[in-house]
C-alpha positions in Angstrom: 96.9 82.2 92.4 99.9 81.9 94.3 100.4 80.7 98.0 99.3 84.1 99.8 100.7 84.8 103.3 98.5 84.2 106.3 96.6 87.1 107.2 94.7 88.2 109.8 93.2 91.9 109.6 93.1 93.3 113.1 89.8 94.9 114.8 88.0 93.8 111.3 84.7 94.1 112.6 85.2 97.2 114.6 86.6 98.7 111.5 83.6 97.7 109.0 81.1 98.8 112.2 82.7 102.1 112.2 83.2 103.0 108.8 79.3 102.1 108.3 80.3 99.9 105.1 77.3 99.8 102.8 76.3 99.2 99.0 77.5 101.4 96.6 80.3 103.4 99.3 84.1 104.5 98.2 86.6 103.5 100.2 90.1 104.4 100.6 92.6 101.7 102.4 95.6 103.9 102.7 97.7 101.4 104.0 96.6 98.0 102.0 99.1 95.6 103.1 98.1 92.0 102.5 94.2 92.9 101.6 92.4 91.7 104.3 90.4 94.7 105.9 90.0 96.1 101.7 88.4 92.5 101.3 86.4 92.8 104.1 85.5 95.9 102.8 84.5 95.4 99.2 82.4 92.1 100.0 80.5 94.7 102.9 79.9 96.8 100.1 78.7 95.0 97.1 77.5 94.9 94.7 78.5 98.1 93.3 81.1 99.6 96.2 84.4 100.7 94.9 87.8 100.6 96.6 91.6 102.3 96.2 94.3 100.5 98.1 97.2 102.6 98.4 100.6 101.1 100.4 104.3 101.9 99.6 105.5 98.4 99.5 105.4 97.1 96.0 105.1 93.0 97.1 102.4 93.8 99.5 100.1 95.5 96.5 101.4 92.5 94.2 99.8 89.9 97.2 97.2 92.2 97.7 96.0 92.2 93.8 95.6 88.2 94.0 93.9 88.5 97.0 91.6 91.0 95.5 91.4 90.1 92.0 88.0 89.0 92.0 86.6 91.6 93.0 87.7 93.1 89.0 87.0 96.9 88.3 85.6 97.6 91.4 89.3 97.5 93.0 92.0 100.1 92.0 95.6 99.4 94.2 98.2 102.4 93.7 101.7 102.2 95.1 102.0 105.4 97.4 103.1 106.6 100.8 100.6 107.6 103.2 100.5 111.0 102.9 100.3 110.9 99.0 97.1 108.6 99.7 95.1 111.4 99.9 96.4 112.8 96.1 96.2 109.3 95.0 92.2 109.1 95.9 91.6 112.6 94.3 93.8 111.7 91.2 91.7 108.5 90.7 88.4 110.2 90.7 86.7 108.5 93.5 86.6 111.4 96.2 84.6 112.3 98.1 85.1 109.1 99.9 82.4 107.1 102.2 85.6 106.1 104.3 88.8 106.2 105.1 90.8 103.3 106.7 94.7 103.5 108.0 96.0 100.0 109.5 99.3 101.3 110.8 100.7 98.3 111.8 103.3 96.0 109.7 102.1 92.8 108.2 103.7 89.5 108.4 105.3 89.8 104.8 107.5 92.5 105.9 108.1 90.7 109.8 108.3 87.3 108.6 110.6 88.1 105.7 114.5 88.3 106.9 115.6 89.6 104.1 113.4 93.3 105.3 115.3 93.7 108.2 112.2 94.5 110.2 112.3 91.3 112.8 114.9 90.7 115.1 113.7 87.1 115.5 116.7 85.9 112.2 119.4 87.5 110.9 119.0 89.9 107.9 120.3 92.5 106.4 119.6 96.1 108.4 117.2 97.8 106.3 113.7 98.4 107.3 112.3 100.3 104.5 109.0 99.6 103.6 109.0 99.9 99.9 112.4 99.9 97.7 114.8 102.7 97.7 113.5 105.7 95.8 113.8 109.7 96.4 111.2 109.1 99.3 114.0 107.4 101.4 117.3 109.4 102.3 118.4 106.9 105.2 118.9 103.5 105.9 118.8 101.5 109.3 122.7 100.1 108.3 123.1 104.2 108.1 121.8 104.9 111.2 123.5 102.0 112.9 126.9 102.6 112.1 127.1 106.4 111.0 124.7 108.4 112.9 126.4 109.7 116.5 126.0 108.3 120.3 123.8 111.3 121.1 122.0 111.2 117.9 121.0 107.5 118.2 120.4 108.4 121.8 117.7 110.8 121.1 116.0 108.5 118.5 115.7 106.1 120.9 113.8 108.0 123.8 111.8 110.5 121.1 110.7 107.5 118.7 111.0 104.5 121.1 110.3 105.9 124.6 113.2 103.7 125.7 114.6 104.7 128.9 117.8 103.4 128.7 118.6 105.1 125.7 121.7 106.0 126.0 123.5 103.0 127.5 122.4 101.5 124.5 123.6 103.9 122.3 127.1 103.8 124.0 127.1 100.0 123.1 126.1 100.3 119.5 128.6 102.5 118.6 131.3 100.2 120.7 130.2 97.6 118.5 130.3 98.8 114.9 130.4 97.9 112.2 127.1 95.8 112.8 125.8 94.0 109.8 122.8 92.3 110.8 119.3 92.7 112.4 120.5 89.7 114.9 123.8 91.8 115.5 121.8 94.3 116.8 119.6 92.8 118.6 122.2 91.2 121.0 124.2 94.4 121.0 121.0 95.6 122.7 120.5 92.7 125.1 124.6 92.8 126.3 123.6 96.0 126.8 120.4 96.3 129.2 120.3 92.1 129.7 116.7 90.5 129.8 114.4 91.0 132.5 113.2 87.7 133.8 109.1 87.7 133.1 109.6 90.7 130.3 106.9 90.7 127.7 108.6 92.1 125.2 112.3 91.5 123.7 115.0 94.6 124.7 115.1 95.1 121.2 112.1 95.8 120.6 111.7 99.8 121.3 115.1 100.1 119.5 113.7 98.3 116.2 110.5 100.6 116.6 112.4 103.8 116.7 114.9 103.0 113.2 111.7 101.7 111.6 109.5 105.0 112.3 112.9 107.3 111.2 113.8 105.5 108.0 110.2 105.4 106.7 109.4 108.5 108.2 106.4 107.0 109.5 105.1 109.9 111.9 105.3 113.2 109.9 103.7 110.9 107.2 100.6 109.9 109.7 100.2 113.3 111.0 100.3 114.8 107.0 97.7 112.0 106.2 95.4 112.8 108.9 95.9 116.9 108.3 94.3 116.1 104.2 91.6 113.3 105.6 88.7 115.5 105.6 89.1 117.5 102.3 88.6 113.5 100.6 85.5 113.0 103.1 81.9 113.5 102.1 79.9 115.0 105.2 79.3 112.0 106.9 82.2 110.0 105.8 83.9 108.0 108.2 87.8 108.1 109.6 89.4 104.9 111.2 93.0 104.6 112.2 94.3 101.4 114.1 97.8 102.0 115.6 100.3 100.0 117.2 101.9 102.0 120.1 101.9 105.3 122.2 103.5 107.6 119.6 100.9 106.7 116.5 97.8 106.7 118.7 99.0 110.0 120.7 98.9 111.9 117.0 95.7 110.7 116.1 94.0 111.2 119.3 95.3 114.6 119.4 94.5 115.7 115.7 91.2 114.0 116.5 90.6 116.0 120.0 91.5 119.5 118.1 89.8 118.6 114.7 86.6 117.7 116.8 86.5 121.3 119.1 85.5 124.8 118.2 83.0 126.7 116.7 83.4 124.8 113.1 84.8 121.2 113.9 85.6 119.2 111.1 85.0 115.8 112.6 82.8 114.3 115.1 84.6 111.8 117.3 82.8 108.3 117.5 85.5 106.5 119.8 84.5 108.2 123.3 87.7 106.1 124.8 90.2 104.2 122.1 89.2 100.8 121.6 91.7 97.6 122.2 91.2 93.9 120.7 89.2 91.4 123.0 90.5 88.9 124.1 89.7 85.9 121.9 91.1 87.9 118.8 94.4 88.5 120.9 94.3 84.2 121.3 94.0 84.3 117.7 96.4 86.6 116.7 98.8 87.7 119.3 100.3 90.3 117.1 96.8 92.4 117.7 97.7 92.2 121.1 99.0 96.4 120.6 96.4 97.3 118.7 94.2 101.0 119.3 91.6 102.0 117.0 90.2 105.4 117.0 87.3 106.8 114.5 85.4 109.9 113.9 82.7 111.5 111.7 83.3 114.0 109.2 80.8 117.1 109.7 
């Protein structure tokens, strides 16, 4: 086995506590990553508990199969974007499913990697998909960067970033083109808006958040995954989503609020109020410091 990437899975125990992990279950981890919560998972459920990991980027299942190659036939990983999870799990014959799991957040392959374009912290190339170019990916960050208008990148930022200064920063992108790298950027945005003494989080940030989420599509695929959750559920089956910030978690905890109402609700809500990493695990792993994890029950 090769050198895998440190990995901590966020919320791990909430996770397992909430998808009631036991002997003999089938789980879906639509969004694999490094393995950690599907190891969790298939040790929880042993002997005989069975497992698809699904993710779209084709080095995190190739880490993930090391990490889970012990576990032999009991493990199935399919490359596949989140809302083609949902087929996947049907296609492979293990539906209905005990539980569902969705980890939206990136993993430190893709931010500690320069070369994906997803950190801001060295320069690399401005790409930011999460698997290889195929059909499933029209645009580019580069294309968005250079090409796409001031008003344009204006409204990306405030709709998929929430960043207020939107479109001073806009302005100063396009006053900088051509911009080559993820470091380029990054100060583009800080000349920009500057750095506010005490600020927890980089200027950049928001601005990095919005490309990712457009050039992987990352919202309509969350709210298409969540819409075919409960046809792959057995009555009882569990659903658990962890996001990362306001946009993920307000989809979920809407589809949640309106699948959970009515006369025939399809899912029972089990997370009253979203629940947030304590404190030690945010010592141990700042990056869960963002983390919300909702769950419900399918009825």
């Amino acid at each position: 086995m090769t050198s895998l990437p440190t990995h901590l899975p966020v919320m791990l125990d909430e996770a397992l506590d909430l998808l009631n992990v036991g002997p003999g279950g089938r789980y879906l981890d639509a969004t694999v990553g490094l393995g950690g919560h599907a190891e969790a998972i298939l040790r929880a459920s042993a002997p005989d508990g069975q497992l698809l990991g699904t993710d779209a980027d084709p080095d995190a299942l190739g880490l993930s199969a090391e990490r889970l190659e012990r576990f032999g036939e009991r493990v199935l990983l399919r490359r596949s974007w989140l809302d083609a999870s949902a087929r996947t799990a049907t296609e492979a014959g293990l539906t209905p499913l005990d539980g569902v799991l969705c980890d939206l957040g990136l993993s430190s392959l893709q931010l500690d990697r320069p070369e994906r374009g997803f950190s801001f912290q060295a320069a690399g190339p401005l790409d930011m998909r999460l698997g290889p170019a195929d059909q499933a990916q029209t645009v580019t960050a580069e294309e968005i960067v250079n090409q796409w208008s001031a008003e344009d990148l204006a409204n990306l930022l405030y709709d998929y970033g929430e960043e207020r200064r939107s479109r001073r920063i806009a302005r100063a992108i396009v006053r900088s083109r051509p911009i080559q790298t993820t470091t380029e950027l990054a100060q583009c945005v800080v000349d920009a808006v500057g750095i506010r003494p005490g600020a927890r989080l980089h200027p950049a940030t928001r601005v990095f958040q919005a490309i990712r989420l457009e050039v992987n599509r990352e919202l309509e695929r969350l709210a298409a995954f969540l819409a075919q959750a409960r046809g792959i559920l057995r009555i009882g089956g569990r659903l658990v989503v962890i996001a990362f910030h306001s946009l993920e978690d307000r989809i979920v905890k809407q589809f949640l609020r309106d699948q959970s109402s009515g006369s025939q609700p399809a899912f029972r809500t089990l997370t009253r109020r979203v629940l947030r990493p304590s404190a030690d695990e945010i010592e141990r792993n700042p990056r869960a410091r963002s983390a919300r994890l909702r769950a419900a029950e399918a009825v």
